[in-house]
C-alpha positions in Angstrom: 0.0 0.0 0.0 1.3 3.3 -1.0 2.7 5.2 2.3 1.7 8.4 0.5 -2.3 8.1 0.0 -3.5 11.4 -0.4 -7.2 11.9 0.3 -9.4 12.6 -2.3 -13.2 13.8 -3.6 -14.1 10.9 -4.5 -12.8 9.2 -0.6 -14.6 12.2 1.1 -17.6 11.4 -1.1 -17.5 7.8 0.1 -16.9 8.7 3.9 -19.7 11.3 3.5 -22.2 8.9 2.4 -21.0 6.4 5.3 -21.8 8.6 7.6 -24.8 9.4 6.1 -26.0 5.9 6.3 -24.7 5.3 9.6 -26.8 8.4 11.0 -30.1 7.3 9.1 -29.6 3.5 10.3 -29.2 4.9 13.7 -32.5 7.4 14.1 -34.5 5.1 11.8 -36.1 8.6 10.3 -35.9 6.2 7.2 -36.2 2.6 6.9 -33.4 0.7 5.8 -34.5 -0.9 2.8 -35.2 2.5 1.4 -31.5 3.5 2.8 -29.8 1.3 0.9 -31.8 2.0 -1.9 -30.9 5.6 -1.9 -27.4 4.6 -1.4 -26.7 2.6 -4.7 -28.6 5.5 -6.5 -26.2 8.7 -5.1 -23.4 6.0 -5.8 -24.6 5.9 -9.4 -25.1 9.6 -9.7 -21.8 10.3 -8.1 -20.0 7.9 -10.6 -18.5 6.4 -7.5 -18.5 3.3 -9.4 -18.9 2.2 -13.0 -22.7 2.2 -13.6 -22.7 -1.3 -15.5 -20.9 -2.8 -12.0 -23.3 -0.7 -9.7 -26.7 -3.3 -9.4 -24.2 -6.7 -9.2 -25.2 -7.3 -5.8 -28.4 -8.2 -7.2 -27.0 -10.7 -8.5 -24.0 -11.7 -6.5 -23.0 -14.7 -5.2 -24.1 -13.8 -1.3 -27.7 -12.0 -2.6 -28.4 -15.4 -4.8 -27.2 -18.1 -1.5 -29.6 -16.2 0.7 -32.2 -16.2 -1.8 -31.8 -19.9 -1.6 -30.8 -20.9 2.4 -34.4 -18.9 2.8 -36.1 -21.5 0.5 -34.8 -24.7 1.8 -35.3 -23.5 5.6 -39.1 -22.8 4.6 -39.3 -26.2 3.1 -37.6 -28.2 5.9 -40.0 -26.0 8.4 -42.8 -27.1 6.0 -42.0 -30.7 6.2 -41.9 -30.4 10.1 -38.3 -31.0 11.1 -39.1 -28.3 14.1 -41.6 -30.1 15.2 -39.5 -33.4 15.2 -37.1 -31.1 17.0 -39.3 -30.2 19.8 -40.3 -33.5 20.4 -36.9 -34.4 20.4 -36.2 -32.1 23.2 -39.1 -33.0 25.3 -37.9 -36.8 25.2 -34.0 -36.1 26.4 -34.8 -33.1 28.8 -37.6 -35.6 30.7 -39.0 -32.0 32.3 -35.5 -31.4 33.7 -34.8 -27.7 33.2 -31.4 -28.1 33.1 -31.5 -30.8 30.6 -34.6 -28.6 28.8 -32.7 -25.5 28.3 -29.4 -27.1 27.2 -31.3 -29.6 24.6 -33.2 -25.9 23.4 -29.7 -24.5 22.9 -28.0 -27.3 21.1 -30.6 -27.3 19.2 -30.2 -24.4 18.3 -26.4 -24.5 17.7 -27.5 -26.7 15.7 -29.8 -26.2 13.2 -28.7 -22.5 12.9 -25.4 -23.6 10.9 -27.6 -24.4 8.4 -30.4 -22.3 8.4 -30.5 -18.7 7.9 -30.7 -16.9 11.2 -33.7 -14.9 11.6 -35.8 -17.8 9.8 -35.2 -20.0 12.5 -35.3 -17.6 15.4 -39.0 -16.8 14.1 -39.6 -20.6 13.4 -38.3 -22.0 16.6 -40.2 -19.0 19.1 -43.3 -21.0 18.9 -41.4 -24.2 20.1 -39.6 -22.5 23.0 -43.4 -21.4 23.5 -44.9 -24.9 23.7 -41.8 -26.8 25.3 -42.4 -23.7 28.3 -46.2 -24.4 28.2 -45.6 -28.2 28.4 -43.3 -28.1 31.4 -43.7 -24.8 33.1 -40.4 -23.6 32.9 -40.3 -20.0 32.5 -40.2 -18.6 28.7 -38.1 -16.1 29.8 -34.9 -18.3 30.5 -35.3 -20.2 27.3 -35.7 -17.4 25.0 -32.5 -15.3 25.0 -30.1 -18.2 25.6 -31.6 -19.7 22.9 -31.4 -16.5 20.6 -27.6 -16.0 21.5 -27.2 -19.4 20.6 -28.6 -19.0 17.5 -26.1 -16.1 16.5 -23.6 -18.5 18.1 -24.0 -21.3 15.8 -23.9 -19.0 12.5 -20.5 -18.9 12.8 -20.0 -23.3 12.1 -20.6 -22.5 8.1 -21.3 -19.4 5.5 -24.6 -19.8 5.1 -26.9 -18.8 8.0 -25.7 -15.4 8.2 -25.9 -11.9 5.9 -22.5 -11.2 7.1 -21.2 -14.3 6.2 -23.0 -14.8 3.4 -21.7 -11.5 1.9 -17.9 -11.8 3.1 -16.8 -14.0 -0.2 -18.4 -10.9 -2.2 -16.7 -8.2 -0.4 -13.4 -10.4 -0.4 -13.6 -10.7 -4.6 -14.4 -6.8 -4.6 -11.3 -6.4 -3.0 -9.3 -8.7 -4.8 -10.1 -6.6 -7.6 -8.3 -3.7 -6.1 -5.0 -5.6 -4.4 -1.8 -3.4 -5.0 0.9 -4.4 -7.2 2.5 -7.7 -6.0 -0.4 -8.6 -3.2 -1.4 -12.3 -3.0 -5.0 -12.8 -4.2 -7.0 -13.5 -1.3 -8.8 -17.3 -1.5 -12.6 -16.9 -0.6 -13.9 -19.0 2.0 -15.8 -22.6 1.9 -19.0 -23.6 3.2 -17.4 -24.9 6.1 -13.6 -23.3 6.5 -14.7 -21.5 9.5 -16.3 -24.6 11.3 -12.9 -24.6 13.4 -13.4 -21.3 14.5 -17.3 -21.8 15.1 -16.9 -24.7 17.2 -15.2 -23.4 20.1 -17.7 -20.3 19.8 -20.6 -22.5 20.3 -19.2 -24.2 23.1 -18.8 -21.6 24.9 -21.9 -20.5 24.7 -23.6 -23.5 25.7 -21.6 -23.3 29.0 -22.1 -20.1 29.5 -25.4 -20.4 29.7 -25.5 -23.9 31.2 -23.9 -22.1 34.6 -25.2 -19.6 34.2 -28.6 -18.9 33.4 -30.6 -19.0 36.4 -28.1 -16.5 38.2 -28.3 -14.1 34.7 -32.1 -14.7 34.7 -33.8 -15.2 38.2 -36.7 -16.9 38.3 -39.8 -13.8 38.6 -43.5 -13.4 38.7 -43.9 -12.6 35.2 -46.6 -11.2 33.7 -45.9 -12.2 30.2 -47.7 -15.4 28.7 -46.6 -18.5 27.0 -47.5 -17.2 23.8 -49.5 -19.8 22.6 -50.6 -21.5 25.6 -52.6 -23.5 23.2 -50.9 -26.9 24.4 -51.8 -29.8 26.0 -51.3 -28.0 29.3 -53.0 -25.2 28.8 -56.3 -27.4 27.6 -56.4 -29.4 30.4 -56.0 -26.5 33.0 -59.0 -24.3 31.6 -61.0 -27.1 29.7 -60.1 -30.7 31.5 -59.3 -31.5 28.2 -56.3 -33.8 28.2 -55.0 -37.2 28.0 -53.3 -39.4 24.7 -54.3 -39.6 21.4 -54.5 -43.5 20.3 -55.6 -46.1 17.9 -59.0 -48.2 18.8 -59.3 -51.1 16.0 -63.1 -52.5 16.2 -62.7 -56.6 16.2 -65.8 -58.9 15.0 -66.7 -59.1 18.6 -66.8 -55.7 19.5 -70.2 -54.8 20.3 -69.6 -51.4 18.6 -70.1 -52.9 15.3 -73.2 -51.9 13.6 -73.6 -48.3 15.7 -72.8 -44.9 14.4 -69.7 -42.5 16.1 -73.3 -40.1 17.6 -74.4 -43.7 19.6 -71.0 -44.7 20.8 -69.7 -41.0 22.3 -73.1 -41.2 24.5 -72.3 -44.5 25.9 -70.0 -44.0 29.5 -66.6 -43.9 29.7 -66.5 -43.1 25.9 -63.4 -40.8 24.8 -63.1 -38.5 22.5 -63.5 -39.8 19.0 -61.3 -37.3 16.7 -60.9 -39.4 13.5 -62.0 -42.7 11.5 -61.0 -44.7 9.3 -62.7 -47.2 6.9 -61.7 -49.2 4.6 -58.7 -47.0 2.9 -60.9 -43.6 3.8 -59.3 -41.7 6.5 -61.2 -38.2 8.2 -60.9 -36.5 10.7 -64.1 -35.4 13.2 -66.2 -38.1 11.9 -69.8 -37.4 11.5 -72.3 -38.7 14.0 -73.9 -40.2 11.5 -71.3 -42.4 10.5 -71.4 -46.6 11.0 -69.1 -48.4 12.7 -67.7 -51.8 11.3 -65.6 -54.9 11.6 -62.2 -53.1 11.1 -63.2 -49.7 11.8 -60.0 -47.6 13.2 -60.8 -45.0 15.2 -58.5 -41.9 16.8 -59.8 -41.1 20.3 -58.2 -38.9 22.6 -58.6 -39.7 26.5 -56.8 -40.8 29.8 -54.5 -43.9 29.2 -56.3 -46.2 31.6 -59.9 -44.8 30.7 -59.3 -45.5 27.2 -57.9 -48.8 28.0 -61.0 -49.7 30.3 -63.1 -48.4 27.5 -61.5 -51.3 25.0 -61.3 -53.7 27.3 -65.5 -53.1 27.7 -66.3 -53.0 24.3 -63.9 -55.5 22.9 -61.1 -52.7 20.8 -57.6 -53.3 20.1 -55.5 -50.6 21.4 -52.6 -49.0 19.6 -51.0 -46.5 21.8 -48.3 -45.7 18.6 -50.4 -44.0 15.7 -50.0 -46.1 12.9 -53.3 -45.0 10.5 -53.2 -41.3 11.9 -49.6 -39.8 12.3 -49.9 -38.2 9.5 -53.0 -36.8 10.0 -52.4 -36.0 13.6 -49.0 -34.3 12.5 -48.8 -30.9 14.9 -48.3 -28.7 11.6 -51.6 -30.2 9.6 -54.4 -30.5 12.9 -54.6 -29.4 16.3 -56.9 -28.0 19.1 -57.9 -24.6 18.3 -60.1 -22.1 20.4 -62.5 -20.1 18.4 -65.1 -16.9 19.7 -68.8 -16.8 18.6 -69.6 -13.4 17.2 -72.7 -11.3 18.0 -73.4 -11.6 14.6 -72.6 -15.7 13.5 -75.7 -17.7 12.1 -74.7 -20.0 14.7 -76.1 -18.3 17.9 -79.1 -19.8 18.5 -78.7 -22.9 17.2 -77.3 -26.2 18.7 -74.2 -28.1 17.6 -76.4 -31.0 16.4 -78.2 -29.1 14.2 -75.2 -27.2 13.1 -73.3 -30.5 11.8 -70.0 -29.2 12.2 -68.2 -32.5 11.4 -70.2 -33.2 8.2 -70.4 -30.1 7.2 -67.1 -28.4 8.1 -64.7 -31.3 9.3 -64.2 -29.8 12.6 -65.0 -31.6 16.3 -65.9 -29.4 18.9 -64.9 -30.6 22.3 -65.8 -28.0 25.0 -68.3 -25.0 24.8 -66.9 -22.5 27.7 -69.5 -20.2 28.5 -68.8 -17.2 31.2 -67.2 -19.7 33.9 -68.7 -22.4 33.0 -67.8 -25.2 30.4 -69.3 -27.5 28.5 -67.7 -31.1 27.8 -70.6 -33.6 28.0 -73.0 -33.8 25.2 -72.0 -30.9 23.5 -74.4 -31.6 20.6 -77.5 -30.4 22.5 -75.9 -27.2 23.9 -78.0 -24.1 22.3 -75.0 -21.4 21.3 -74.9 -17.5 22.7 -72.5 -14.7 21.2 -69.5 -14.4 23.1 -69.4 -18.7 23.4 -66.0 -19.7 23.0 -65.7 -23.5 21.0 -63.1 -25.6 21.8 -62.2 -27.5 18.3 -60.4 -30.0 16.8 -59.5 -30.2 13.2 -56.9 -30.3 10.0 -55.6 -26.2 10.0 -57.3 -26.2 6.2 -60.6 -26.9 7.0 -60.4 -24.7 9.8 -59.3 -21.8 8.0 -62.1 -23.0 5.0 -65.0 -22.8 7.9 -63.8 -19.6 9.8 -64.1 -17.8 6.0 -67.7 -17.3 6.6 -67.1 -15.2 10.2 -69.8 -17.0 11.6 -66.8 -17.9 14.4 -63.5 -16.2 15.4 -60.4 -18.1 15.4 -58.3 -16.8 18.5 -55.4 -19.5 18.6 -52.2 -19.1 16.5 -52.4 -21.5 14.0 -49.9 -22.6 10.8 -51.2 -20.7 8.0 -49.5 -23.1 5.2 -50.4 -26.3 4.4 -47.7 -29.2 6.3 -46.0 -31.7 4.3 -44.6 -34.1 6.5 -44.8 -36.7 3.7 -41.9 -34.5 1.9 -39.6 -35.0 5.1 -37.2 -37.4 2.9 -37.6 -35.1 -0.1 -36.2 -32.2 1.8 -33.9 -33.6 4.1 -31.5 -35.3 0.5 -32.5 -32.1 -1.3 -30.7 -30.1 1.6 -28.2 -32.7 2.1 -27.0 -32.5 -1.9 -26.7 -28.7 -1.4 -24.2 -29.2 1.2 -22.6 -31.9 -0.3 -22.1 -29.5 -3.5 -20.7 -26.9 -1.4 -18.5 -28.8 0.8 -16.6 -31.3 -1.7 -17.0 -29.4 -4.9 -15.5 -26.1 -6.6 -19.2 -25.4 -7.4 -20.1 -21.6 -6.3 -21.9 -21.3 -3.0 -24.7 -19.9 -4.7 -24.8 -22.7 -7.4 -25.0 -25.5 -4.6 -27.4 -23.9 -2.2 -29.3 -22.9 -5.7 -29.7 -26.7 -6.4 -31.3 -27.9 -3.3 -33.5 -24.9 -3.4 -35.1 -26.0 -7.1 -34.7 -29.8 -6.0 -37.2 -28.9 -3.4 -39.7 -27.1 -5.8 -39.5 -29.8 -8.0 -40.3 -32.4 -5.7 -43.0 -30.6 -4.2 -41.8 -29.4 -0.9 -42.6 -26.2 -1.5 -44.6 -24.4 -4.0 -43.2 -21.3 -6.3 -45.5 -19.1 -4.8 -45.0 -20.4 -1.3 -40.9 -20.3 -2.0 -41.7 -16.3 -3.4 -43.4 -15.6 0.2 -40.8 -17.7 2.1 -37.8 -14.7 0.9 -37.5 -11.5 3.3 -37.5 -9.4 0.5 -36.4 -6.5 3.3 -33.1 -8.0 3.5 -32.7 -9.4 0.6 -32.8 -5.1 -1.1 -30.9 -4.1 2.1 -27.7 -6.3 1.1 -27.9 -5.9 -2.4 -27.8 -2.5 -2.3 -25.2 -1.7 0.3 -22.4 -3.6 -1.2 -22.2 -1.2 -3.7 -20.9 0.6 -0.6 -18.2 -1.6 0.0 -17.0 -1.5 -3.5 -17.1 2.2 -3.4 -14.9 1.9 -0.4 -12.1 -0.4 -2.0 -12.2 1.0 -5.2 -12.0 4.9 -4.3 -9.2 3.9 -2.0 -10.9 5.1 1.2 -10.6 1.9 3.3 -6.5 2.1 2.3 -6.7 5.8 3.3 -8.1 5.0 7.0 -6.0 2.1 7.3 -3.0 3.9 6.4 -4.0 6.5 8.8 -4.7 4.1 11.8 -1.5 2.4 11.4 0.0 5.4 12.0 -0.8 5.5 15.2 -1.2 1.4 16.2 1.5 0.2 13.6 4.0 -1.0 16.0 1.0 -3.2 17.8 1.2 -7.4 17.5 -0.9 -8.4 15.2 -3.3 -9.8 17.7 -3.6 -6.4 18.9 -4.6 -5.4 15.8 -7.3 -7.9 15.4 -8.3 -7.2 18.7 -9.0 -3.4 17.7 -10.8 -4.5 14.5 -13.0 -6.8 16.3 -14.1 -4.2 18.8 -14.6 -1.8 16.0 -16.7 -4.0 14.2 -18.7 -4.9 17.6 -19.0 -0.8 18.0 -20.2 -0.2 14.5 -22.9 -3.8 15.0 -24.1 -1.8 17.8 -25.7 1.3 15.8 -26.0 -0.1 12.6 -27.3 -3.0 11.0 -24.6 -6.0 11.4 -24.5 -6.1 7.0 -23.9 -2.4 7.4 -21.2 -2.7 9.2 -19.5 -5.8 7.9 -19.8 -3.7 4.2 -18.1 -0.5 6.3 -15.3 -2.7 8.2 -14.0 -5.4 5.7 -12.2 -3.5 3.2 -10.8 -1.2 6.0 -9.7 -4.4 7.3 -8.4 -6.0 4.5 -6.3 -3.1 4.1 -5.0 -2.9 7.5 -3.7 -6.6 7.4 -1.7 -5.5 4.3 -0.2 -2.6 5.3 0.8 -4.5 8.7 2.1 -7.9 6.7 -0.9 -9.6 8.7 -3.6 -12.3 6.9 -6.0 -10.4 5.0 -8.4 -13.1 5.1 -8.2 -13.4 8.2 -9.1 -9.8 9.4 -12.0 -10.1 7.2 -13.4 -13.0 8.8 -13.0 -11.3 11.8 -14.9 -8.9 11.1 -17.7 -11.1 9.8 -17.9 -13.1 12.9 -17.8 -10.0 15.4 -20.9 -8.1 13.9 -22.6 -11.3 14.1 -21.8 -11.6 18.0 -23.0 -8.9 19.4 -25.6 -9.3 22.6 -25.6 -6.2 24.0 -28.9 -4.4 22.8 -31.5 -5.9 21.4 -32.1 -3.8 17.8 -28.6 -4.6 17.0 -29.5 -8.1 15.7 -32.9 -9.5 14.5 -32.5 -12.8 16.1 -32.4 -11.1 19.3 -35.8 -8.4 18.3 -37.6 -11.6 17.1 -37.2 -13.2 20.9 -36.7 -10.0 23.0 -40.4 -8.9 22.7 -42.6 -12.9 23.9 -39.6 -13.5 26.2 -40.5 -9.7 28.0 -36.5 -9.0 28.4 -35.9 -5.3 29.1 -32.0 -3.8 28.3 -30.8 -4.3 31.4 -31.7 -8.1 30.9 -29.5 -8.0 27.1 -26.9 -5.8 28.8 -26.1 -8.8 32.4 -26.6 -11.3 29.9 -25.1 -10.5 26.6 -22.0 -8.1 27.8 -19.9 -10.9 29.5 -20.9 -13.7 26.7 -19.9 -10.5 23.6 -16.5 -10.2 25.8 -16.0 -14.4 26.2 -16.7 -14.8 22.3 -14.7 -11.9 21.6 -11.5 -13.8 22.8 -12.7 -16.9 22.3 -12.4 -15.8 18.3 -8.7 -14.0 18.6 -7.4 -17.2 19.9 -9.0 -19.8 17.6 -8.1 -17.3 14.5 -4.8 -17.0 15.9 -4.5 -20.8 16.6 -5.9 -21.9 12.8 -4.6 -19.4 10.9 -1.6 -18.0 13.1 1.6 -17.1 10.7 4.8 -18.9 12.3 
């Protein structure tokens, strides 16, 4: 780097329009999106940079791999992998809440090296949810470990996070601008930085295994489990609770010959939720419908009742659901609360008449009426406005039946369409893309690209569902600001600063020196978005490793990894927006918590970086 860099218009135009988008990022008087929009434009007008180079961040490699790590995350959630994952957790933690938070977090470790970030903070919320509801330990301690976690784990691969995702860009901009005699600089694999990720998430997890409950004390809350709609929660305010199983009718059953109305008024009966015939499966069977030798049917009830029930009427029991997993599947059917309205056809009329099973495919289990409820004989219960209806049914046909207003739905409910039959689709279609990107020279874009279509083509997803599965926000937001990057490489600001710092810090070790980028880049995290300032900090830090003799790549990853590991206020990250509202965390809560665990991951990275890539 020349020792003699003057500055120039075109620098002070570049350093102007940083702190420019610093100050708008900061007041959010405009929203960011629009920023970054206005920032490629003056960059155009300026002639800052070449106009036919100016919109290749729309179509640069880290814009196209985000495109694509967004698809494949929506299919696996679509297929139910989460759900799997939740189930998963309740199993190994047994109700421990040791066990429960620590199975959360590795979970989340996890699954965020290979999903994108704020996709699975938002997907996996409602999981912390019901694993809280389930076992009653407070959301509060589950949310934020799991959120830091999340940004944690991003650091294992390149493609769960924007600033990783956009380093390889930002490192083939500057390669592009090297002076005379500079080694190119290698862009990184999908995993290279697994080494360095690793010891991040580790420590972590033990942060928050010893720590938790001293960082977050137990307190009298007043926030809910947002979705109390769990087993817990329906067998507190409804007595609705028990197992779903499997009755089979044998030819000696003296069930044979009745219909499902006769057989849920004889005593003892549970819960009949589905049926099967023949090869027809349904769920909420009418009352109408006959009985027969063969006849499966779903039933939800207490263990021994529903084995005293079989034993009486001559049923095989199947406690493992072999004709309705599918159908039963968390993301396709569920227990659902819904309000009558002042104004629903329904008031006035009795759930007999109304036929809700034939009609609509739903069961209604519980009517809950001022403070009283409902459970037995529901049918001949006359409905008032203001009822609420405690329902079973598939998602679709409850969304179908709530079309015509005549009730409220007031439970959070999926609104796609699950597809846990695609579960094998997704899972190989994912599993190519990494293969692609781990043992091949493909592009990261190319691979991730691959197991994106694989997954439209076999159905995982839909084109229109993959369109509304991309956060078009970010998506603009990146594309837009590397511009700014290129700006800063190109015009020779970033080798104007760096020069300028080393004055100053140029007899520092080099650890030193990556010490003082890393904090930087934490700074700039905090006030900024964390793309912002990885486009802001990488080519300054590029340039400061070659003006010092240090790795170039390996300041850059630095500064990828430390805007991503940031804890310390809440707006500086999305994972930790998406949690910090359900989880009701206030900034002293991200401040205790996420200033020692920024401080511990801060030299946790200088000594793996310095370990893996140290020069002799």
């Amino acid at each position: 780097m020349d020792a003699g860099l003057s500055l120039t218009t075109d620098m002070m135009l570049v350093f102007g329009l940083v702190i420019f988008t610093v100050f708008m990022l900061v007041l959010e008087w405009i929203r960011a999106d629009v920023v970054a929009l206005l920032v490629i434009v003056v960059i155009g007008i300026t002639g800052l940079m070449p106009v036919d180079l100016l919109f290749d961040g729309f179509a640069g490699n880290a814009v196209i791999s985000l495109i694509a790590v967004m698809i494949m995350g929506a299919g696996l959630d679509r297929t139910g992998v989460l759900n799997k994952a939740a189930s998963l957790v309740l199993r190994v933690s047994q109700g421990v809440e040791s066990r429960l938070s620590l199975a959360i977090n590795v979970m989340a470790g996890a699954l965020t090296a290979v999903m994108q970030s704020q996709a699975l903070a938002a997907l996996l919320l409602p999981v912390a949810s019901r694993v809280s509801a389930r076992t009653g330990v407070p959301l509060k301690r589950l949310l934020l470990p799991m959120g830091c976690l999340i940004l944690a784990g991003t650091n294992t691969t390149m493609i769960s996070n924007s600033p990783l995702i956009l380093l390889n860009d930002l490192i083939v901009s500057a390669n592009r601008n090297l002076p005379p005699g500079a080694e190119t600089i290698e862009p990184f694999k999908l995993f290279a930085i697994a080494p360095i990720g690793i010891p991040l998430l580790i420590v972590g997890l033990l942060y928050f295994a010893f720590f938790t409950r001293r960082l977050l004390p137990d307190e009298e809350s007043k926030q809910k489990v947002t979705p109390g709609r769990t087993e817990t929660y329906f067998a507190e305010t409804y007595g609705i609770d028990g197992d779903v199983m499997e009755l089979t009718v044998t030819a000696e059953s003296p069930l044979v010959g009745m219909s499902v109305g006769e057989v849920e008024q004889m005593r003892g009966a549970p819960l009949i939720l589905a049926m099967k015939n023949g090869n027809e499966s349904r769920l909420a069977p009418p009352a109408d419908q006959m009985i027969w030798v063969g006849t499966v049917l779903g039933v939800l009830g207490q263990r021994d009742q529903v084995n005293d029930f079989a034993q009486n009427q001559l049923l095989r029991v199947q406690a493992r659901l072999r004709q309705f997993g599918d159908m039963f599947n968390p993301g396709r059917a569920g227990i659902s609360e819904a309000v009558i309205p002042p104004t629903s056809r329904f008031v006035k009329q009795t759930l007999g008449d109304l036929r809700m099973r034939k009609h609509h495919g739903i069961s209604v289990l519980a009517i809950y009426r001022g403070e009283q409820v409902f459970r037995e004989d529901v049918r001949k219960v006359s409905l008032r406005a203001g009822d609420t209806l405690v329902l079973h049914s598939s998602w679709r046909d409850l969304a179908l039946a709530a079309e015509d207003r005549d009730f409220v739905v007031v439970t959070d409910i999926p609104k796609e369409e699950a597809r846990p039959a695609k579960l094998w689709h997704a899972l190989i279609f994912f599993g190519l893309a990494m293969m692609l990107g781990l043992f091949t020279g493909m592009k990261l874009s190319v691979a991730m690209l691959t197991g994106a279509v694989g997954m439209l083509l076999a159905g995982v997803l839909t084109m229109d569902e993959a369109y509304s599965s991309i956060n078009w926000k970010t998506i603009f937001t990146l594309a837009c600001l590397i511009p700014l990057g290129w700006a800063m490489d190109s015009t020779g600001a970033a080798a104007w600063v760096a020069q300028e710092v080393l004055v100053y810090l140029g007899d520092w070790p080099q650890w030193a020196l990556q010490g003082v980028i890393a904090i930087l880049s934490l700074f700039f995290a905090q006030v900024v978005s964390n793309v912002g300032a990885t486009v802001m900090m990488v080519p300054m830090a590029i340039n400061i490793a070659l003006a010092s003799n240090g790795s170039p790549a390996v300041y850059a990853l630095i500064v990828a990894i430390s805007t991503s590991n940031t804890f310390i206020i809440a707006n500086a990250n999305p994972v930790l927006t998406i949690v910090g509202g359900p989880g009701g965390y206030r900034r002293r809560d991200f401040l205790k918590v996420g200033l020692p665990l920024t401080l511990l991951l801060l030299i946790t990275l200088l000594i793996s970086v310095n370990v893996m890539y140290g020069r002799p």
